[in-house]
C-alpha positions in Angstrom: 4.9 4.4 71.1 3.3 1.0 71.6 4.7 -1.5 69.3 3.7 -5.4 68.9 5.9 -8.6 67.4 5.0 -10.1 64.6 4.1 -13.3 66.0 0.9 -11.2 68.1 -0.2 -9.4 65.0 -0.1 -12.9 63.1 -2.2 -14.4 65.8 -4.7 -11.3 65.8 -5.5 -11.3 62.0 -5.7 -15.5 62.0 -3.0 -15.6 59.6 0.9 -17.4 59.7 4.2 -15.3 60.4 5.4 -16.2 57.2 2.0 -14.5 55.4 2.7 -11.5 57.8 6.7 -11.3 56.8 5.4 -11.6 52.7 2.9 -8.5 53.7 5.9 -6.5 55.6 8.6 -7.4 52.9 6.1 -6.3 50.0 5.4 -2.8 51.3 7.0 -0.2 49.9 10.6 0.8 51.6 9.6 3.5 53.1 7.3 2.2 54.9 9.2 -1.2 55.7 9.4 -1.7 59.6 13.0 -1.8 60.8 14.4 -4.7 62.6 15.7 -4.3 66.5 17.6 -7.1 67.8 17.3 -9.5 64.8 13.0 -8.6 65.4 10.8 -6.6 63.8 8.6 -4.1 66.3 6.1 -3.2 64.4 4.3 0.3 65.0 0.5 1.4 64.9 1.0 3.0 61.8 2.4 -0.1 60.3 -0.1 -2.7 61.7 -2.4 -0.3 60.0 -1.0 -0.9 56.5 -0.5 -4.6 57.1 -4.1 -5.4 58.1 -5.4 -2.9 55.0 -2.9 -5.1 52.8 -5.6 -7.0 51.5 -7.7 -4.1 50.7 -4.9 -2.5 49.0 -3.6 -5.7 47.4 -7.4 -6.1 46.2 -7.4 -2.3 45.1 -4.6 -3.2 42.8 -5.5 -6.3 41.3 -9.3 -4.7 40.5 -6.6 -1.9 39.0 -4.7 -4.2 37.4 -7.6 -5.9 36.2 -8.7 -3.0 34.8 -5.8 -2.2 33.0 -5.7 -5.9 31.2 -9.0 -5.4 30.0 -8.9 -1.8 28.9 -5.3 -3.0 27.1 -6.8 -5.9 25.5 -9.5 -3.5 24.2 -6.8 -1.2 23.1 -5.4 -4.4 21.0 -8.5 -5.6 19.6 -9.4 -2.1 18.3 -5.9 -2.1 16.7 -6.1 -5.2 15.1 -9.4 -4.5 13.5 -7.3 -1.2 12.3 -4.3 -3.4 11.3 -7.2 -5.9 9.1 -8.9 -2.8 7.4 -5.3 -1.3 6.5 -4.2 -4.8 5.3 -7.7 -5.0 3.1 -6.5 -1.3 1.5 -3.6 -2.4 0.7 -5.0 -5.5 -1.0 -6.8 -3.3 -3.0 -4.5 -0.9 -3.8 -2.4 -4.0 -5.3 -5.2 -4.7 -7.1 -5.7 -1.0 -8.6 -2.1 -0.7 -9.1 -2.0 -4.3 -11.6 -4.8 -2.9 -13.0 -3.2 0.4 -14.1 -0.4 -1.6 -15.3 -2.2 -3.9 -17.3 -4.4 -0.7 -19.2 -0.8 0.7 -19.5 0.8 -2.1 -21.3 -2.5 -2.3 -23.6 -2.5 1.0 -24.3 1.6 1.1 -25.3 0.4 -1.9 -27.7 -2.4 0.1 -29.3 -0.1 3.3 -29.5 2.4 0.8 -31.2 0.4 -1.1 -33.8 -1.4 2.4 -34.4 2.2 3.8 -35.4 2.9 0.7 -37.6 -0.4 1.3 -39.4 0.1 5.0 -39.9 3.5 4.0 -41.6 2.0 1.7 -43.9 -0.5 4.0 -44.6 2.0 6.3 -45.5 4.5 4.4 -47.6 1.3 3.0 -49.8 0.2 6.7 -50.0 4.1 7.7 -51.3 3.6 4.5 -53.3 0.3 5.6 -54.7 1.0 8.9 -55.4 4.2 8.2 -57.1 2.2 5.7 -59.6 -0.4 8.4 -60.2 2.4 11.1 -61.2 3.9 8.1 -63.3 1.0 7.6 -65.1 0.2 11.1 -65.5 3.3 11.9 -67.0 2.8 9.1 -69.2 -1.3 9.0 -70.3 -3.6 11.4 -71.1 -6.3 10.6 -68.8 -9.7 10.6 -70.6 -12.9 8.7 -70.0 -13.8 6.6 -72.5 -11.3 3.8 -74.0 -11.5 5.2 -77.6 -10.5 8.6 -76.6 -7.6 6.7 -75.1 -6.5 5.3 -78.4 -7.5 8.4 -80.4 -5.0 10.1 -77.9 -2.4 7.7 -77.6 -2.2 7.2 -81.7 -1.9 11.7 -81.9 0.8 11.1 -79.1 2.5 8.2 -81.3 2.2 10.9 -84.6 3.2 13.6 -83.0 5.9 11.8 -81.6 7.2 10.8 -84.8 6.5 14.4 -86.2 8.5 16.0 -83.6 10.9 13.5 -83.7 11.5 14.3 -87.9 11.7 18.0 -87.2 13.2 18.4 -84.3 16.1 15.9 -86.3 16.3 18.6 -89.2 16.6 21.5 -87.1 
């Protein structure tokens, strides 16, 4: 197995040893080269994945790039969801001090109806107690000298009844 030090593979892809010890030290662990004597030997296999670093670092920043826009995408639609739920409930506030506001007008109107009704019913009582009052009292007749015709029998009688009803 033919290996090479870093120094030659830094001097074959025009790049320092420090770039080629970043590229070993951020491949994965597995496939980490180990170091003999204090140096790293680095294998075919190896050189292979440090020269394709750059494709493979480029692979994942176009995949990375992806993701950040396709994630920024992803947040924009859920803002515009997180605006249109916000408007709802806007309205909903609306619609809800709306419904109180019918509410509290119709409690008033149910309210001064009731207080209305009551009066209505006391003069009524009032009314019909004058009427059975007067009834009791008059004769009721049309015309105002059928009145006095009445109310001078009533005063006759009266006396009448009174004299008999005192011999008896």
């Amino acid at each position: 197995m033919t290996t090479i030090s870093v120094k030659d593979l830094s001097e074959e892809l025009g790049i320092s040893r420090q770039a080629v010890y970043k590229r070993i030290n951020q491949l994965p662990k597995s496939s980490q080269p180990k170091k003999i004597d204090g140096v790293y030997k680095l294998t075919a296999p190896i050189i292979d994945l440090i020269r394709n670093f750059d494709d493979v670092s480029t692979e994942e920043t176009t995949y990375d790039n992806q993701m950040v826009v396709i994630m920024e995408t992803r947040i924009n639609e859920l803002k515009e969801v997180q605006k249109k739920l916000y408007e709802q409930l806007d309205q909903k506030d609306k619609q809800l001090h709306q419904f109180q506001t019918l509410l509290d007008q119709q409690q008033r109107l149910t309210l001064q109806t009731n207080k209305q009704i009551e009066q209505f019913q006391i003069e009524s009582t009032k009314i019909s107690e004058v009427n059975t009052s007067h009834n009791d009292n008059h004769v009721s007749d049309d015309t105002p000298e059928k009145k006095t015709k009445v109310q001078t029998l009533q005063v006759k009688n009266g006396f009448f009844s009174r004299l008999f009803s005192k011999n008896k």
